[in-house]
C-alpha positions as CSV (number, residue, x, y, z in Angstrom):
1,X,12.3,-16.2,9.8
2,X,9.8,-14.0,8.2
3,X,6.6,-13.2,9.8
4,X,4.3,-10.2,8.0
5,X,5.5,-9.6,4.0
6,X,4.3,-7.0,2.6
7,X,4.1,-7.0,-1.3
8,X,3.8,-3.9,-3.0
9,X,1.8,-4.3,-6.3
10,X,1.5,-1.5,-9.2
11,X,-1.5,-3.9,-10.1
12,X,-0.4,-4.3,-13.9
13,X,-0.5,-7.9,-15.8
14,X,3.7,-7.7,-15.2
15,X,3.0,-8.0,-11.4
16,X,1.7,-11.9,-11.8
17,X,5.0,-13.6,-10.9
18,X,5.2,-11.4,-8.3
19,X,2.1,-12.0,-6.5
20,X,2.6,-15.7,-7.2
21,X,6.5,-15.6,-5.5
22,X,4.9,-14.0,-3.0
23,X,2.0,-16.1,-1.6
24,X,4.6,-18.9,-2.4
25,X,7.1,-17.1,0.1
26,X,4.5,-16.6,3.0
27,X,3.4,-20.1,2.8
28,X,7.1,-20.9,2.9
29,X,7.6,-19.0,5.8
30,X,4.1,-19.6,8.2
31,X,3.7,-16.0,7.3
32,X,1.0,-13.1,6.9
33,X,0.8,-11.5,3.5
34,X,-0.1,-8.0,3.2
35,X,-0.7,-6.1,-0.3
36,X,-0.7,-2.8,-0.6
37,X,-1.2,-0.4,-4.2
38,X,-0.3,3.7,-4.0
39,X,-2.4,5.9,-6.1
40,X,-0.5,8.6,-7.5
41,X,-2.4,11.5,-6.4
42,X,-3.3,14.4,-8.6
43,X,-1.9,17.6,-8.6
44,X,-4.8,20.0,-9.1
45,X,-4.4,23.2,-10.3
46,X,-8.0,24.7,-9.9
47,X,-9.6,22.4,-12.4
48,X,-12.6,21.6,-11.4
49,X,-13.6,17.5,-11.3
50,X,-9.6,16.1,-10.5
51,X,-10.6,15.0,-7.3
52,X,-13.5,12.9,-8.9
53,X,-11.4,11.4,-10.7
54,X,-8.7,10.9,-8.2
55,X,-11.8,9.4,-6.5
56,X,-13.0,7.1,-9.3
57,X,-8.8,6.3,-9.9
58,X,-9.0,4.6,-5.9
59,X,-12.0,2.9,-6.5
60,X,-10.7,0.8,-9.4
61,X,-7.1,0.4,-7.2
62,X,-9.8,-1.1,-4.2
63,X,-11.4,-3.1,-6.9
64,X,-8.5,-4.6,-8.7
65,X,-6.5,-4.9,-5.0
66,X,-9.6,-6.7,-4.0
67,X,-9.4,-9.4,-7.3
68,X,-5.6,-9.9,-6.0
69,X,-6.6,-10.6,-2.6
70,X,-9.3,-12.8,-3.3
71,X,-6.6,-14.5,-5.4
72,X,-3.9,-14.6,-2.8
73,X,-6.1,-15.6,-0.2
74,X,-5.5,-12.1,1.6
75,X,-8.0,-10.5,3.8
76,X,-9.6,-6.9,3.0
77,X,-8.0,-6.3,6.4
78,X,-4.5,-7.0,5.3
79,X,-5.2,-4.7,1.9
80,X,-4.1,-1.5,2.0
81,X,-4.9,1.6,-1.0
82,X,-2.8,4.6,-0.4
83,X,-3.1,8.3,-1.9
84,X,0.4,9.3,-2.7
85,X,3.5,9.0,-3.4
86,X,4.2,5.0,-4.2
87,X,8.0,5.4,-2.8
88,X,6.9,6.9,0.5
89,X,3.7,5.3,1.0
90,X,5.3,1.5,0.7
91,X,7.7,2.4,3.2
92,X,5.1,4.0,5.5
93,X,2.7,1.3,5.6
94,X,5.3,-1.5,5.9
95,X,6.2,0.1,9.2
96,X,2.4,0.6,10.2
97,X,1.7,-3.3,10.1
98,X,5.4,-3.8,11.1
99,X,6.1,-6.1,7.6
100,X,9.6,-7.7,8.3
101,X,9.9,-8.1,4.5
102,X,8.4,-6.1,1.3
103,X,8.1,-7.9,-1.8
104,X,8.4,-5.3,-4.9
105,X,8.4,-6.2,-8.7
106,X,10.8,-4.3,-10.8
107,X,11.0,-3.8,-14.1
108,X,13.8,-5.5,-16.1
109,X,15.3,-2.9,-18.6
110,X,18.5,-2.0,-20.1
111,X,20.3,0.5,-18.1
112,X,21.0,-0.2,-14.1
113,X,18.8,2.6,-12.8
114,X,16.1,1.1,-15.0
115,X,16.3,-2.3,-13.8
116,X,15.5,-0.8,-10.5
117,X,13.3,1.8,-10.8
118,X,13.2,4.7,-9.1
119,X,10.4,3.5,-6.5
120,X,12.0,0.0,-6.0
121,X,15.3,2.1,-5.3
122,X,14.0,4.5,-3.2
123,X,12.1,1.4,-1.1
124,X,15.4,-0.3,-0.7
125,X,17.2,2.6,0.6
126,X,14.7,3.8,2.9
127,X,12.9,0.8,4.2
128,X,13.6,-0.7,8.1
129,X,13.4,-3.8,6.9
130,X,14.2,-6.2,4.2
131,X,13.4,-5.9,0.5
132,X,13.3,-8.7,-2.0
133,X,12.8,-7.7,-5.8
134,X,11.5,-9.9,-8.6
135,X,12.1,-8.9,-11.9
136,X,9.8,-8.0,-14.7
137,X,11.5,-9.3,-17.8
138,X,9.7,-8.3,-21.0
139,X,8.4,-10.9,-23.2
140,X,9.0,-10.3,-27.1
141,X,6.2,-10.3,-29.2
């Protein structure tokens, strides 16, 4: 059914179910697994030193990505770190490696436009192909 997923990871401790469904699903499926993490980039308004530390910011995304992938038994060719905007830059790289699926966590909240997020929304809406959410449900102390 599914060939290439995609799983789109914010690389926090929430994310572990996700990562787990999702090398689950591609083993399910004879699948590829892809993972990809969007780096917020920095809006600099003539400060000096922002784009060091947009710099160091990728660094630790390619080093935590690269934990994941060692995890999930995902090659550094199939791991992708992207500078912008996390709605867009999902969307754009599942069409690059034409993903037939993205897998996206989403955070489990009160209100309906919290439970999806605003990324996971805008991913659903705009992607050419289909999008599974897991939920985040937060644990009580």
């Amino acid at each position: 059914m599914y060939k290439h997923l995609l799983l789109a990871t914010d690389l926090s401790d929430e994310n572990r179910d996700t990562l787990k469904k999702a090398r689950k699903m591609a083993d399910l499926y004879g699948a590829k697994l892809s993972i990809m993490h969007a780096v917020e980039p920095i809006v600099n308004y003539g400060y000096v030193g922002l784009s060091d530390i947009e710099e160091q910011m990728v660094e630790e995304a390619k080093q935590s990505l690269k934990k994941i992938g060692e995890e999930l038994n995902v090659t550094p060719d199939d791991q992708w770190i992207a500078v912008g905007s996390a709605k867009a830059e999902i969307v754009a790289i599942a069409n690059e490696i034409g993903a037939d699926l993205i897998i996206i966590g989403s955070h489990s909240e009160h209100s309906f436009t919290d439970l999806l997020g605003s990324t996971t929304n805008c991913v659903l809406h705009h992607a050419h192909c289909d999008v599974i959410t897991v939920r985040h449900w937060k644990k009580d102390a």
